[in-house]
N, C-alpha and C positions, 0 to 999 in steps of 0.2 A: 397594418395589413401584411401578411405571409409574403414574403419574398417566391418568387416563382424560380425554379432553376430547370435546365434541362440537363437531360442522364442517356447518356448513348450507351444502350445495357447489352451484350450478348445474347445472341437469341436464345443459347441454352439458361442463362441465368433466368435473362422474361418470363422463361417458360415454366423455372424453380421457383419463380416470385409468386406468378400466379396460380401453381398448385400448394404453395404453403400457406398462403394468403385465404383461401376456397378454404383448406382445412382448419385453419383459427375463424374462421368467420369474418375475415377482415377484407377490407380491398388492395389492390395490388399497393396503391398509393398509399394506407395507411400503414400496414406493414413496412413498406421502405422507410417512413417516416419515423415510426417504433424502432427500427432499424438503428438507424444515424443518430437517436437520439440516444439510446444505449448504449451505442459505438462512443459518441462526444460523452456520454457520464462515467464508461470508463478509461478513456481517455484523460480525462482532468483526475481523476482517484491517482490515476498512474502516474500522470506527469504532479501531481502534490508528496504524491510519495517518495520519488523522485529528489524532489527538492528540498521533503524534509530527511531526504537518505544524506545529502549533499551536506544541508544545515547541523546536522550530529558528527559526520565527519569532522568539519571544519572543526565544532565547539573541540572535538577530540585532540585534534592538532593543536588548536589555541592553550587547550589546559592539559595537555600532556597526560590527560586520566585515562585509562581505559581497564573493564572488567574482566576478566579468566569467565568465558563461557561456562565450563563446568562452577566457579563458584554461583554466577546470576541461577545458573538452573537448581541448584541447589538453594538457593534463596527460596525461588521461586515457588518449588517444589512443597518446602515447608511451609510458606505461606496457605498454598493450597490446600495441604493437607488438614491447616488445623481451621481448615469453613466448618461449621460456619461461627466458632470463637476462636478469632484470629489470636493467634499467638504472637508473639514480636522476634523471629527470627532476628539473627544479626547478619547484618546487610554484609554483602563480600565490599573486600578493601579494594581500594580503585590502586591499579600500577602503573608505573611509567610506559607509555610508547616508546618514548624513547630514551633509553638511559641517561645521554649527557645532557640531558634538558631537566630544569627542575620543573615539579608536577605542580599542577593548582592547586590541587584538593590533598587538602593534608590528611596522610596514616593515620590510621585509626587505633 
């Protein structure tokens, strides 16, 4: 069963709920409810993205690889171009982050 909550809403918003709500066809309650649940879906996209921002970082520090923007877009680029018989670009070389570190991923 639906959890009940209560919403102590400003009268100017009440009054935006219920002229938006009249204009979708909806009631003031289902609107809000549309609301909060699209708010919570992107919410979680955000906070996963978030985490896997976090998770590719770390992998970055742990293996000391990281790609030259301008080469990935140029990877990229190529690949696009040859849709739809992909061609086999050659992948840009991963470089160290940080100099005195030795990399994971072995030159190519």
């Amino acid at each position: 069963m639906p959890a009940t909550t209560s919403l102590k809403l400003p009268d100017a918003l009440k009054a935006t709920i219920a002229k938006v709500a009249a204009f979708e066809g909806k009631t003031a309650h289902a609107l809000m409810v549309d609301t909060l649940q699209s708010a919570m879906d992107d919410a979680v996209v955000r906070q996963q993205w978030y985490a896997d921002g976090e998770t590719s970082y770390q992998d970055s520090l742990r293996s000391n690889a990281v790609y030259r923007s301008a080469d990935v877009k140029a990877y990229i680029t190529e690949r696009v171009r040859s849709t739809p018989t992909p061609s086999k670009p050659k992948q840009p070389n991963a470089h160290a982050l940080h100099a005195a570190k030795p990399s994971a991923v072995a030159k190519k």
